[in-house]
Backbone as JSON, one array per atom type, in Angstrom:
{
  "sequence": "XXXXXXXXXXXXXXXXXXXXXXXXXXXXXXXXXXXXXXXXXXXXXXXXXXXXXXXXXXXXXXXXXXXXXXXXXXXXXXXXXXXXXXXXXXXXXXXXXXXXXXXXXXXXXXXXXXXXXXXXXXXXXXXXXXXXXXXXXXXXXXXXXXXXXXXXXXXXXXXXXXXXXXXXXXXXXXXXXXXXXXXXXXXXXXXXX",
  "N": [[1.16, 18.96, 7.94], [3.36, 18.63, 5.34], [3.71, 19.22, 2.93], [3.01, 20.68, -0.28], [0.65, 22.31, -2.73], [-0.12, 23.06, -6.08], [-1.78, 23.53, -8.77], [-2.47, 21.86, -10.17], [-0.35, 19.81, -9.12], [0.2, 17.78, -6.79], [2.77, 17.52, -4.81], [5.07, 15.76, -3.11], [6.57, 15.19, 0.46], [9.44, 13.95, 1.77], [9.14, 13.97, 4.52], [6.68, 12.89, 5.15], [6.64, 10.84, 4.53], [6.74, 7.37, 6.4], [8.3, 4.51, 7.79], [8.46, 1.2, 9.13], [10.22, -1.56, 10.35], [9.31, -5.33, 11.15], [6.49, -4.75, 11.25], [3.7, -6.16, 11.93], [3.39, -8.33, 14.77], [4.84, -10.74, 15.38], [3.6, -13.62, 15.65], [0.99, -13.03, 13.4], [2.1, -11.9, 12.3], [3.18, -14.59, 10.67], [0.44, -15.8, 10.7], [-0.12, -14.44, 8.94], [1.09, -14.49, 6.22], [0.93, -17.76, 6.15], [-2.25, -17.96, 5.56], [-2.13, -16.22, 2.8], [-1.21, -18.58, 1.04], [-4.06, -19.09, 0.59], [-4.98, -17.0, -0.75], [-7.99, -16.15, -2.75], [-7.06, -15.07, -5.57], [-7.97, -12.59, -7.53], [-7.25, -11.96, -11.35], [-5.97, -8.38, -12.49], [-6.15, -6.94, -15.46], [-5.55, -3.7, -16.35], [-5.53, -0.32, -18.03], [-2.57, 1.5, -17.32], [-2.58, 4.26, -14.7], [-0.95, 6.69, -15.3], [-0.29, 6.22, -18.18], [1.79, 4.79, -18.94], [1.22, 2.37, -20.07], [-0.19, -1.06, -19.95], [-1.12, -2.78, -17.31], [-0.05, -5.95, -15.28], [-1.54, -7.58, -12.77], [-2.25, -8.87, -9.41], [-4.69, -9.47, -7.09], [-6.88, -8.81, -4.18], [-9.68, -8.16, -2.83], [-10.81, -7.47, 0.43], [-11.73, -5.3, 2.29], [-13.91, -2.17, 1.54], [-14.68, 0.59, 2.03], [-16.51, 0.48, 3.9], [-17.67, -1.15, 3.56], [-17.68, -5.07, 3.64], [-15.9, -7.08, 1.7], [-14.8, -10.38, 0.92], [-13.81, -11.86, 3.4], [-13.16, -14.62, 4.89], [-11.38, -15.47, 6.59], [-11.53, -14.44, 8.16], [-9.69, -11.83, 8.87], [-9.56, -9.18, 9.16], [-10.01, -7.94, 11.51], [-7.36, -8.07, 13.31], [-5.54, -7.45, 12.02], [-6.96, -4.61, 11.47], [-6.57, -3.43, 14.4], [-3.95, -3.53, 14.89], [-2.74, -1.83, 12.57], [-3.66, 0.42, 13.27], [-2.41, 1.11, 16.07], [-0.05, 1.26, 15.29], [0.04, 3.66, 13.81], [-0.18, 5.01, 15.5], [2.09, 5.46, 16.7], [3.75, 6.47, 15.33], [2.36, 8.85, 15.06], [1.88, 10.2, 17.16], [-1.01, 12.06, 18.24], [-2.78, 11.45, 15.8], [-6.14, 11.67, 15.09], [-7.93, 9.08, 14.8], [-10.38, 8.33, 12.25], [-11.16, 6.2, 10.03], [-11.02, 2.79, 8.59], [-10.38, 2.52, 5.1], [-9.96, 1.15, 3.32], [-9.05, -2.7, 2.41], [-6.68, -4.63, 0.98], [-5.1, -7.47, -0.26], [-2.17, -7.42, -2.28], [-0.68, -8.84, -5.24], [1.64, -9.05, -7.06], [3.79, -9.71, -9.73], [6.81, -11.76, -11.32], [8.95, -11.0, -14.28], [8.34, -10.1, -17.51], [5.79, -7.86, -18.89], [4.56, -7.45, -16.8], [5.28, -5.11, -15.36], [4.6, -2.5, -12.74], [3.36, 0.65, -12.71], [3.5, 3.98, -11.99], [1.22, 5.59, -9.67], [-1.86, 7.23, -8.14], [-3.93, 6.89, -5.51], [-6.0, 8.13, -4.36], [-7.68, 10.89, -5.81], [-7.7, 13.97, -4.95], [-7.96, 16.39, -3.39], [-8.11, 15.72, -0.08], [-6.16, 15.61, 2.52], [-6.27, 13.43, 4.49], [-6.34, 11.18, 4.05], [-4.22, 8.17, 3.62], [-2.12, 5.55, 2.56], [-0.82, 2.35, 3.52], [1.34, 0.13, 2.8], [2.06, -3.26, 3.06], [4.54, -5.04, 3.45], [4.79, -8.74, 2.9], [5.58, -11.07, 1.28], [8.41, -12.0, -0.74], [10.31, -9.98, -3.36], [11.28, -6.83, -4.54], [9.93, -3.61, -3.77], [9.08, -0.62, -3.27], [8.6, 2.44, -4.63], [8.01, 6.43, -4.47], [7.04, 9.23, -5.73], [8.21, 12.42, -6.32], [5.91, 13.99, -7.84], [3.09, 13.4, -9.71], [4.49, 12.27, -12.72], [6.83, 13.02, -11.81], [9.63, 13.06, -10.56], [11.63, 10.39, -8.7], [11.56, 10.07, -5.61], [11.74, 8.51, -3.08], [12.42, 5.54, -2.75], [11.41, 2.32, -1.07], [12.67, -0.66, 0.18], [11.76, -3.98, 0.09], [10.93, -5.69, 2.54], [10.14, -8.87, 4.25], [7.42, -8.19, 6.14], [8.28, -5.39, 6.57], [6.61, -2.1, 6.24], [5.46, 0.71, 4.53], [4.26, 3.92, 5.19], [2.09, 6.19, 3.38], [0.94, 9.83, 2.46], [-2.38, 9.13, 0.61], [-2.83, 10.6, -1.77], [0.21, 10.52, -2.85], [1.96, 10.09, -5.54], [2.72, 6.51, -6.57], [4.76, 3.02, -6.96], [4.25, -0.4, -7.13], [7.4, -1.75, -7.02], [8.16, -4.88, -9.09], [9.22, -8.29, -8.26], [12.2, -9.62, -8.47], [13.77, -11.62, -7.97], [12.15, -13.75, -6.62], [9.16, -14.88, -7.7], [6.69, -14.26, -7.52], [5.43, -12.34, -5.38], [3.85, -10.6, -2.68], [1.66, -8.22, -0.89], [0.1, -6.31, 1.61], [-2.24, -3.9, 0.91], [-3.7, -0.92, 3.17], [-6.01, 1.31, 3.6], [-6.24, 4.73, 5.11], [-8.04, 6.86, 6.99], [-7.36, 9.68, 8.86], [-6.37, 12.68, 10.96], [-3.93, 14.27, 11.36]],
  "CA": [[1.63, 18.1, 6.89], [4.37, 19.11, 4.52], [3.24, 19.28, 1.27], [2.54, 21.71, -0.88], [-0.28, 22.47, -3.69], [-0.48, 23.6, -7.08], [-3.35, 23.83, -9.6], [-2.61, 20.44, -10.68], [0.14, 18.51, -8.79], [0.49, 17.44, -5.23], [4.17, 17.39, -3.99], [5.4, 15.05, -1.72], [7.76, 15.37, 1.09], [10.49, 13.01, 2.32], [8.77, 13.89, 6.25], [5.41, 12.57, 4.97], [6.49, 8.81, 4.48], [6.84, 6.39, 7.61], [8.59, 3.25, 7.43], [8.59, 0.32, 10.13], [10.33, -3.02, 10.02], [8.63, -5.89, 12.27], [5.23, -3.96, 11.29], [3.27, -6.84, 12.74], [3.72, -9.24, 15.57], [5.51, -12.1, 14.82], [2.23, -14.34, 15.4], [0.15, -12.15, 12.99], [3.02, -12.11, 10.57], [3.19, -15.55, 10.05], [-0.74, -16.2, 10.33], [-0.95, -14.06, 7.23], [1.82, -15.68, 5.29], [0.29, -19.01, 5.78], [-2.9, -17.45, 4.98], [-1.97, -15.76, 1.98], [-1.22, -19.03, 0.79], [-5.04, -19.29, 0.11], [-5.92, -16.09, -1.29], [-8.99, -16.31, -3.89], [-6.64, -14.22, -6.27], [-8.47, -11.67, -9.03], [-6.53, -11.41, -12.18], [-6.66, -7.79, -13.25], [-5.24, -6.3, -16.39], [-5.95, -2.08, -16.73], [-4.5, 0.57, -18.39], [-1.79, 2.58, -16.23], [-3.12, 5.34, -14.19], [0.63, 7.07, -15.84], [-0.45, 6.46, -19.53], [2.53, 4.27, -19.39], [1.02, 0.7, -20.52], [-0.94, -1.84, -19.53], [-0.75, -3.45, -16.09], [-0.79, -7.35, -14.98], [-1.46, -7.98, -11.33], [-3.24, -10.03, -8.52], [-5.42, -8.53, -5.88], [-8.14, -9.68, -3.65], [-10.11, -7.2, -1.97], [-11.46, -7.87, 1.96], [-12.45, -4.07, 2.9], [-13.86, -1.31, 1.02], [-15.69, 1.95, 2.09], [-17.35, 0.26, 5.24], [-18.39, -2.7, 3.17], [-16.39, -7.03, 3.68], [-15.75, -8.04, 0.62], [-14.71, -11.46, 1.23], [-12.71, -12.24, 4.56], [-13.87, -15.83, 5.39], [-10.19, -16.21, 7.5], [-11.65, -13.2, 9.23], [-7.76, -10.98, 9.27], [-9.17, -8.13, 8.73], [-9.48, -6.89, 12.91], [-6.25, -8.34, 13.77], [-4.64, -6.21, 11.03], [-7.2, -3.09, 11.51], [-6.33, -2.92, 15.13], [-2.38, -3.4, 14.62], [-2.32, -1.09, 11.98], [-4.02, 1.51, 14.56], [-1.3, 0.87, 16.85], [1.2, 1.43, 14.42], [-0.7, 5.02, 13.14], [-0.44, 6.08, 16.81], [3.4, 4.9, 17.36], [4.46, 7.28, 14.34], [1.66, 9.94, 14.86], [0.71, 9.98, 18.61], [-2.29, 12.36, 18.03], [-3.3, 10.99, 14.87], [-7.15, 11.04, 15.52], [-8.29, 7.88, 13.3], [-11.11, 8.07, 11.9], [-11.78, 4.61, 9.73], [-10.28, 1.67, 7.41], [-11.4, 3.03, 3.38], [-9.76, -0.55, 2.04], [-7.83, -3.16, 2.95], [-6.55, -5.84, 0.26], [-4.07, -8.34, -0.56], [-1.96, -7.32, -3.74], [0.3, -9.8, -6.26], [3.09, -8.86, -8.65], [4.76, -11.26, -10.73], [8.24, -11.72, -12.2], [8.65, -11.47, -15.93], [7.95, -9.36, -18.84], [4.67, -8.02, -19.11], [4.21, -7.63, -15.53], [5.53, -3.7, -14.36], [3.6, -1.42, -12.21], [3.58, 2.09, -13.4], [2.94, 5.38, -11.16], [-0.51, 6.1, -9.95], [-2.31, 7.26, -7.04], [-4.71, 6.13, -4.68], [-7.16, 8.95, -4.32], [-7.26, 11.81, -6.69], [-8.41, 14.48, -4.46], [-6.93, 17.15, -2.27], [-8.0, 15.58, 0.66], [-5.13, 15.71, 2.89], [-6.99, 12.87, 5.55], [-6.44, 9.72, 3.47], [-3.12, 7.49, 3.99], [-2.34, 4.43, 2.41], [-0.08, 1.16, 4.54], [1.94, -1.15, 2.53], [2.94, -3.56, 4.3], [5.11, -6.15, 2.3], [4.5, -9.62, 3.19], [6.28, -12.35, 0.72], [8.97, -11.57, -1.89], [11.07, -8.57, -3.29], [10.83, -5.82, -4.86], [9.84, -2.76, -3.31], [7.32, 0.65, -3.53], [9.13, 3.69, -5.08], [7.0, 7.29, -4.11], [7.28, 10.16, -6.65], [7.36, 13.97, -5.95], [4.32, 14.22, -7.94], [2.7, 12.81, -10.92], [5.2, 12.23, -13.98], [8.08, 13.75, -11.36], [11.17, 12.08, -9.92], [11.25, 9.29, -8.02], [11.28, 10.93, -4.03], [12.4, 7.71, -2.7], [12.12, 3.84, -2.95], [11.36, 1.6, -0.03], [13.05, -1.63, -0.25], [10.91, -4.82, 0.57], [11.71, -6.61, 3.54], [9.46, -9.02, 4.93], [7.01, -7.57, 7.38], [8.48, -4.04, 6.48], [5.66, -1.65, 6.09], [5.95, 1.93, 4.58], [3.03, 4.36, 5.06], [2.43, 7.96, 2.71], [-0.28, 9.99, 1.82], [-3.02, 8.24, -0.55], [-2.75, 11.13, -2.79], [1.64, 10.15, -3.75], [2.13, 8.8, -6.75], [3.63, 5.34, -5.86], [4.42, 1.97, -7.76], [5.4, -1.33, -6.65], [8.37, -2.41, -8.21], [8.25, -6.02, -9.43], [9.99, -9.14, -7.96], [13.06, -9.83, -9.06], [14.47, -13.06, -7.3], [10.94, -14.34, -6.72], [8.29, -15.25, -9.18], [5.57, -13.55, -6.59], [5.39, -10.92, -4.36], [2.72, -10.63, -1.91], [1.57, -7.57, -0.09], [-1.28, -5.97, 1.83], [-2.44, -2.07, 1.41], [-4.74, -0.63, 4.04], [-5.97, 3.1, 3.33], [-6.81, 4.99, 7.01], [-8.76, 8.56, 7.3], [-6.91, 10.26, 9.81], [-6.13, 14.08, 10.91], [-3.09, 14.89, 12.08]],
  "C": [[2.47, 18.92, 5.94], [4.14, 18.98, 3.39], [2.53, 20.11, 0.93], [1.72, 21.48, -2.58], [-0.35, 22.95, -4.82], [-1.45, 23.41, -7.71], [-3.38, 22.6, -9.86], [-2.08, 19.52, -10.33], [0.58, 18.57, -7.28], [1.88, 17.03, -5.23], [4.04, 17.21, -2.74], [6.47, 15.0, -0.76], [8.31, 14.22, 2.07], [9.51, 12.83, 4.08], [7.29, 13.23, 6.32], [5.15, 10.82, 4.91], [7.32, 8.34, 5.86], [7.35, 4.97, 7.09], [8.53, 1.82, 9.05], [9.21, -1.15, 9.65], [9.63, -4.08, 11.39], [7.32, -5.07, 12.37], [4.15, -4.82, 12.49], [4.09, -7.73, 14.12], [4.09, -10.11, 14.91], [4.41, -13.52, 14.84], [1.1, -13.91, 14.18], [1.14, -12.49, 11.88], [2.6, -13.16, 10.03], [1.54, -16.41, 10.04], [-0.78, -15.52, 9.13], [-0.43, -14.32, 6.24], [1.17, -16.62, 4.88], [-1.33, -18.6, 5.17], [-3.19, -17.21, 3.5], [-1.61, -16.98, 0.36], [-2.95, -19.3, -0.04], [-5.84, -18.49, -0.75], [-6.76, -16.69, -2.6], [-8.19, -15.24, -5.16], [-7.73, -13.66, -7.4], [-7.56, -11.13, -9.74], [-6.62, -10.04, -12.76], [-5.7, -6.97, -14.55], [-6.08, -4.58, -16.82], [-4.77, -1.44, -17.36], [-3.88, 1.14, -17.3], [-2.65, 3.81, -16.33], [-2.23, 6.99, -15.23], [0.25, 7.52, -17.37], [0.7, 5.76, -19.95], [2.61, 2.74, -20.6], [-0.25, 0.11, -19.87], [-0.07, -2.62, -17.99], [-1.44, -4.51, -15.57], [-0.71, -7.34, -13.22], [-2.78, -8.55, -10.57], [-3.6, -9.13, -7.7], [-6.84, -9.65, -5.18], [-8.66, -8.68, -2.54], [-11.14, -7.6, -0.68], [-12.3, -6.64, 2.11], [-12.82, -3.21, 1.96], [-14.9, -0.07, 1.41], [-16.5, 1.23, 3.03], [-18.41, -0.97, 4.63], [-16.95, -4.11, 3.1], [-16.8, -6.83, 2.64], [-16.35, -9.28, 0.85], [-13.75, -11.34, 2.62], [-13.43, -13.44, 5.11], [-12.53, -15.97, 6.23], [-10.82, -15.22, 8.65], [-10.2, -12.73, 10.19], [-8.25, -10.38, 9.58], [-9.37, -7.09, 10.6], [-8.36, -7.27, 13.34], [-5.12, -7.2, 12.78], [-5.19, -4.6, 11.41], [-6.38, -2.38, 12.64], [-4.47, -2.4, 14.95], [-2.15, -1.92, 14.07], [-2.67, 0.75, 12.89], [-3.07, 1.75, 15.44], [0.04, 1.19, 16.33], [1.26, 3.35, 14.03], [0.19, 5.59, 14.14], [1.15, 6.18, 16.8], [4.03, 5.91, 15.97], [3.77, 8.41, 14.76], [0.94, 10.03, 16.0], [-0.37, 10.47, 18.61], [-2.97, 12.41, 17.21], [-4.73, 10.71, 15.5], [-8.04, 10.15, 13.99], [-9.91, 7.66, 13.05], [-11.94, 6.9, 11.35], [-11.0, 4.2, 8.42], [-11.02, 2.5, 6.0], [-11.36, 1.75, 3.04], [-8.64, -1.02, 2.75], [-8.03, -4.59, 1.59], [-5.33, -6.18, -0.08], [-3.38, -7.39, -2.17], [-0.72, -8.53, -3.93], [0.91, -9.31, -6.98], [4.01, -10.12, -8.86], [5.61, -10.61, -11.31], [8.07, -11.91, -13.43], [8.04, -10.06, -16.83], [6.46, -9.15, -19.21], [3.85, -7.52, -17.51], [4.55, -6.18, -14.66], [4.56, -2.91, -14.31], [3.81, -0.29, -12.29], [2.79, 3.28, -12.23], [1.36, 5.31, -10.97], [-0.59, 6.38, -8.34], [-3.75, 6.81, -6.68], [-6.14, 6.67, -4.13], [-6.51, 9.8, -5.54], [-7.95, 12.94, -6.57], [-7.23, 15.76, -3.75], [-6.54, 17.21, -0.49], [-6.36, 15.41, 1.47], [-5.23, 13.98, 4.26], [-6.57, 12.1, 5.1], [-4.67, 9.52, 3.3], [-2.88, 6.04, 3.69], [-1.24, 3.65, 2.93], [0.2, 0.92, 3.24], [2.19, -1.63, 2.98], [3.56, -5.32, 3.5], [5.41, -7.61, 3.45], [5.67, -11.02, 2.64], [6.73, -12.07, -0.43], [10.0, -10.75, -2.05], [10.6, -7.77, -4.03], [11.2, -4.18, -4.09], [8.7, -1.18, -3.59], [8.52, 2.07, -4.04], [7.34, 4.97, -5.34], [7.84, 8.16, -4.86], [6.87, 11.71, -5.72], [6.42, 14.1, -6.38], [4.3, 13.59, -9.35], [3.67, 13.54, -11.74], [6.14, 13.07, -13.57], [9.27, 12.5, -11.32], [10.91, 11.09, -9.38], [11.99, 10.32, -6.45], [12.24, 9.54, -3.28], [11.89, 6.16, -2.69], [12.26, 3.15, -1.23], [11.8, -0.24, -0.18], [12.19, -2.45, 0.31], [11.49, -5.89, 1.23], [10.84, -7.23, 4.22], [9.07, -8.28, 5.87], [7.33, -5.98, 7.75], [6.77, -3.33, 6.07], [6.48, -0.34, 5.78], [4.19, 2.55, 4.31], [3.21, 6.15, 3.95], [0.75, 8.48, 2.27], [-0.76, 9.62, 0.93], [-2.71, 9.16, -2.07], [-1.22, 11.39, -3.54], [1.25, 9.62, -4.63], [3.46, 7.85, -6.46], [3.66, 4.0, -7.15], [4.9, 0.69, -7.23], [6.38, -1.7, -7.9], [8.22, -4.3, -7.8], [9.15, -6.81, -9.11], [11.25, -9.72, -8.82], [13.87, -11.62, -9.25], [13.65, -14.03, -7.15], [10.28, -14.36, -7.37], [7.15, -14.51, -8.82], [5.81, -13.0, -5.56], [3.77, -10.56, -4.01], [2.96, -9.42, -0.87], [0.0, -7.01, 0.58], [-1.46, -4.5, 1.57], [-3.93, -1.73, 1.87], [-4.47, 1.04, 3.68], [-6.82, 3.09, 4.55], [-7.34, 6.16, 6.28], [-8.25, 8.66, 8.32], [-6.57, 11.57, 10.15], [-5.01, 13.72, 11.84], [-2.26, 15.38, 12.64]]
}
């Protein structure tokens, strides 16, 4: 893995993020579209990870740490396996260990509503990997060299695009512009390799 360590900030490298368009099947896509239509949304408002502000957004959590949430459509093996399939097809000897989380997220258009830097573990593990995989909307995910650095590079949001990076980037979605909502999923893997 390409990244390097200091006492306090993890640097990220351009060879570390994966992108795919057509992430899913085209059956799978559009079951989770229509789907997504139903989510049980949870409003949550926190402080930024950043120290930038406050942050509005939707979420609905299915997987976490080897415990369902909620999944009454029961997605979440049609996505685990995929996303397995996907691991391998970037990282042939990626040996995968297991799902950490898998949940829906929401961003909204409008004032009041931007997502600010943060990461996803806050560890040195090197094992943990978090999916986006953008579903309904625009926007996009911008990944930082390291906490309160540059911006490394932005992933534009293209239906069914997916971009994967280590859990420990600092990442943000950027907020819909053209749309009023923006719908995505992020799955975090354990993997070596």
């Amino acid at each position: 893995m390409n990244t390097s360590n200091t006492t306090t900030t993890h640097t990220t490298s351009i060879d570390n993020i994966y992108v795919w368009d057509n992430f899913f099947n085209e059956e799978t896509y559009n079951d989770l579209v229509a789907k997504s239509e139903f989510v049980p949304w949870k409003f949550c408002e926190v402080v930024s990870e950043s120290g930038q502000g406050t942050e509005r957004f939707l979420t609905w959590n299915i997987f976490e740490e080897g415990a369902v949430h909620f999944d009454p459509m029961g997605i979440m093996p049609m996505i685990d396996q995929q996303c397995r399939d996907k691991i391998h097809e970037k990282i042939p000897h990626a040996k995968i260990f297991d799902m950490k989380r898998l949940r829906f997220n929401g961003n909204m258009k409008g004032e009041g509503y931007q997502m600010y830097p943060h990461a996803d573990i806050f560890s040195d593990q090197e094992t943990i990997w978090t999916i986006v995989i953008y579903l309904q909307g625009d926007g996009g995910t911008t990944i930082y060299e390291h906490k309160g650095g540059p911006a490394l590079t932005t992933v534009e949001f293209k239906p069914n695009r997916a971009v994967m990076f280590p859990s420990r980037c600092w990442h943000n979605a950027i907020s819909p512009t053209s749309n009023y909502f923006r719908t995505s999923l992020g799955a975090v893997y354990m993997f070596d390799s």
